[in-house]
MARFITOR-781316 format. One record per residue: x, y, z of N, C-alpha, C in turn; residue in one letter. Coordinates in steps of 0.02 Angstrom, whole numbers. Example, Ala and Ser with C-alpha at 12.3 -4.5 7.8 and 13.67 -1.06 7.14 Angstrom:
2
(node (660,-284,390),(615,-225,390),(660,-165,390),'a')
(node (642,-112,354),(684,-53,357),(645,2,394),'s')
END
This chain:
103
(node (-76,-1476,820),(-144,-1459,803),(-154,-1384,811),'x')
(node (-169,-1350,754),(-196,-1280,765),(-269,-1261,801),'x')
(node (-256,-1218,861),(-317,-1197,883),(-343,-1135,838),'x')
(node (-415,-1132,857),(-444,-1057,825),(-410,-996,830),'x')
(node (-393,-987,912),(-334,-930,915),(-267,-909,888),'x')
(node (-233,-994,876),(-169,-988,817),(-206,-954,739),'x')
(node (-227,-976,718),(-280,-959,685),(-292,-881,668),'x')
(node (-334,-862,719),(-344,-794,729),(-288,-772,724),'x')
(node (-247,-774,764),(-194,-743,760),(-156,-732,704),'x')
(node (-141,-795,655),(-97,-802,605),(-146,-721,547),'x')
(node (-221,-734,539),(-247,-707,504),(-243,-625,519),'x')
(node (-234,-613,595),(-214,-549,595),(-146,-521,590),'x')
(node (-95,-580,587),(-29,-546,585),(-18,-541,484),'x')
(node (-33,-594,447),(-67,-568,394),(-85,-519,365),'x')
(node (-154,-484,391),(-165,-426,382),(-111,-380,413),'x')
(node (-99,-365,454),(-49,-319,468),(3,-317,435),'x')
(node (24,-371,400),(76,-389,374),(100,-332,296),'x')
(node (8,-371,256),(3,-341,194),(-21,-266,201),'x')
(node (-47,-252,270),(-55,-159,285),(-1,-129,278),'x')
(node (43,-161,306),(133,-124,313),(142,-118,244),'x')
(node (145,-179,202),(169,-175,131),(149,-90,87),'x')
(node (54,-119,113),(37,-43,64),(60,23,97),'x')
(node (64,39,162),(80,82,201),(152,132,174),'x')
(node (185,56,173),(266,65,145),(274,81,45),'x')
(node (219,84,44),(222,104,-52),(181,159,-21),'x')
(node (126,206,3),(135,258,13),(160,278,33),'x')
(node (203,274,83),(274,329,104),(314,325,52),'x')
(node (321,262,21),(365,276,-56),(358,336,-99),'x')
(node (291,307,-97),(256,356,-150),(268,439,-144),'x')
(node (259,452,-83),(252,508,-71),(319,538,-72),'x')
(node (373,510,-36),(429,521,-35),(469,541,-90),'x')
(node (462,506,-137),(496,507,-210),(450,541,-271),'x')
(node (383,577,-248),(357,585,-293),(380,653,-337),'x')
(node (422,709,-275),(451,757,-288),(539,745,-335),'x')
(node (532,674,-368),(611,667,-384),(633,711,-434),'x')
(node (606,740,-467),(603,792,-518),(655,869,-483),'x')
(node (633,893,-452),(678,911,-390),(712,934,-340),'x')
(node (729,838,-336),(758,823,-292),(843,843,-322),'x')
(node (879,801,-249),(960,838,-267),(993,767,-316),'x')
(node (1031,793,-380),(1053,767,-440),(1067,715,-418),'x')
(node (1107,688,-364),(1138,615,-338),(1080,574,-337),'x')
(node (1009,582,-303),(953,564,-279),(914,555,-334),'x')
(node (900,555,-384),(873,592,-432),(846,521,-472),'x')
(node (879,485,-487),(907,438,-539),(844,379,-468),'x')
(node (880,387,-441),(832,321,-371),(786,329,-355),'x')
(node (767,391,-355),(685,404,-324),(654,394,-401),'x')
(node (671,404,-453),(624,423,-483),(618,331,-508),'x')
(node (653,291,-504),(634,229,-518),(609,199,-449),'x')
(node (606,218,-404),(564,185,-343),(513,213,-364),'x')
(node (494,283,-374),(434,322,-403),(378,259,-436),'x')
(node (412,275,-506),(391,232,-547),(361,155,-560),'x')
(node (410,133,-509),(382,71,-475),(325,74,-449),'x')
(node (338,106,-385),(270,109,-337),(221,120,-376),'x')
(node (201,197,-419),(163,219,-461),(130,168,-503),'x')
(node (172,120,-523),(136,62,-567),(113,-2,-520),'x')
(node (138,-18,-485),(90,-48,-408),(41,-32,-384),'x')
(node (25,34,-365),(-15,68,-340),(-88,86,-392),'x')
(node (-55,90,-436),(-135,128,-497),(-127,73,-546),'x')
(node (-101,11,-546),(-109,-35,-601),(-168,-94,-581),'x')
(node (-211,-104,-625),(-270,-147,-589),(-240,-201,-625),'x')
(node (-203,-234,-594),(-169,-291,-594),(-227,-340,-556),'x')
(node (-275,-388,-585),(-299,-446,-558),(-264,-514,-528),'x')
(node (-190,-531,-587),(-170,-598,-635),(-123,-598,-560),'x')
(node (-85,-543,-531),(-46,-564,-466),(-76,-563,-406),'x')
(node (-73,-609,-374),(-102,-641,-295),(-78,-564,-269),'x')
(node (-10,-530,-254),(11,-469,-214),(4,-421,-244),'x')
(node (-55,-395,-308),(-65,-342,-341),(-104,-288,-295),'x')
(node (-114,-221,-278),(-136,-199,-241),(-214,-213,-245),'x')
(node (-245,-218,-298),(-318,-236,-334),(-344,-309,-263),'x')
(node (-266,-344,-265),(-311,-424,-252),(-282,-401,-155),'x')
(node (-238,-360,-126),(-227,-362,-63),(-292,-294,-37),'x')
(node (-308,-261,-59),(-382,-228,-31),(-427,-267,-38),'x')
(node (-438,-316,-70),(-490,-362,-72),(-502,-404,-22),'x')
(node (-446,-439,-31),(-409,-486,52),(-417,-428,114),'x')
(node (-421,-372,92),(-425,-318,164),(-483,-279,194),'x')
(node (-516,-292,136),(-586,-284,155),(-573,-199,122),'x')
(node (-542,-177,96),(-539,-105,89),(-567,-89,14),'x')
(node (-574,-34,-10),(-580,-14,-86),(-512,27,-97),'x')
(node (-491,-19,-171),(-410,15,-182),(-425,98,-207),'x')
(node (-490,117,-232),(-503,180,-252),(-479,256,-172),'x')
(node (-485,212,-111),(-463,248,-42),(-375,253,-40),'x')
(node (-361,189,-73),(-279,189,-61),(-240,252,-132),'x')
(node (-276,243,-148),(-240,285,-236),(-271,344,-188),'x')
(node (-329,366,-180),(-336,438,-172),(-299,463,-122),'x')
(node (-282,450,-62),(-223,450,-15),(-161,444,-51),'x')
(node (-142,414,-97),(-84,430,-135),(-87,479,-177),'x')
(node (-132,499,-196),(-134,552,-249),(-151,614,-216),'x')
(node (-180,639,-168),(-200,695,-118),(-145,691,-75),'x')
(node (-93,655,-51),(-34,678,-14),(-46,666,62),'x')
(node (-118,659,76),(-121,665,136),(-108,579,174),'x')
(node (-41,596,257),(-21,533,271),(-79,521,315),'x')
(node (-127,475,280),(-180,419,296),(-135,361,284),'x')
(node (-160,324,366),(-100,250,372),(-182,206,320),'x')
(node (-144,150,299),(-202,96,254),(-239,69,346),'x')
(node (-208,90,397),(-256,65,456),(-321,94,474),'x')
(node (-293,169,453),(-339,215,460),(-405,200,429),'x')
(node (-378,206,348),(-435,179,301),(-449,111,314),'x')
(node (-423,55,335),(-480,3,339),(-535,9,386),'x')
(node (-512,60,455),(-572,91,499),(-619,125,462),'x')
(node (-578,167,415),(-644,208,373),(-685,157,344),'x')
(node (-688,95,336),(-712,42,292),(-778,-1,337),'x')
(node (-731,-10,407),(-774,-17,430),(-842,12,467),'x')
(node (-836,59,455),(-882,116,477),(-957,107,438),'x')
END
């Protein structure tokens, strides 16, 4: 039998869970955004992790349950905070901004 606290708990390891996810596509992001360049060996990988992330990140994808659109929603956040932190460079954790959210 699940108590409220399993519960609680499950729902915050959850969230933390899908924070890491977006967390880990902005360090992507940021990391590889310079693949242009970067050194010739490197070049070829960043710029398709790039590209990836880039289309994760700014695609308003509704139709997938793990689209960034439907995990700020589930997070209580606005994805317009997560793109601008990706696009301004500056390392804001998605923890940070869900505090900014709750404010």
């Amino acid at each position: 039998m699940e108590t409220q606290a399993n519960i609680t708990h499950d729902a915050a390891s959850c969230r933390a869970l899908w924070a890491a996810v977006i967390n880990q596509a902005l360090h992507d992001y940021w990391r590889c955004r310079g693949w242009r360049t970067a050194n010739p060996k490197d070049r070829t990988s960043m710029q398709l992790t790039f590209n990836e992330v880039s289309r994760w990140l700014f695609k308003d994808d509704l139709e997938n349950e793990n689209s960034l659109i439907n995990l700020c929603d589930w997070l209580e956040i606005a994805p317009h905070h997560v793109r601008r932190a990706a696009r301004s460079g500056k390392r804001r954790t998605i923890t940070k901004l869900m505090a900014v959210e709750e404010e």
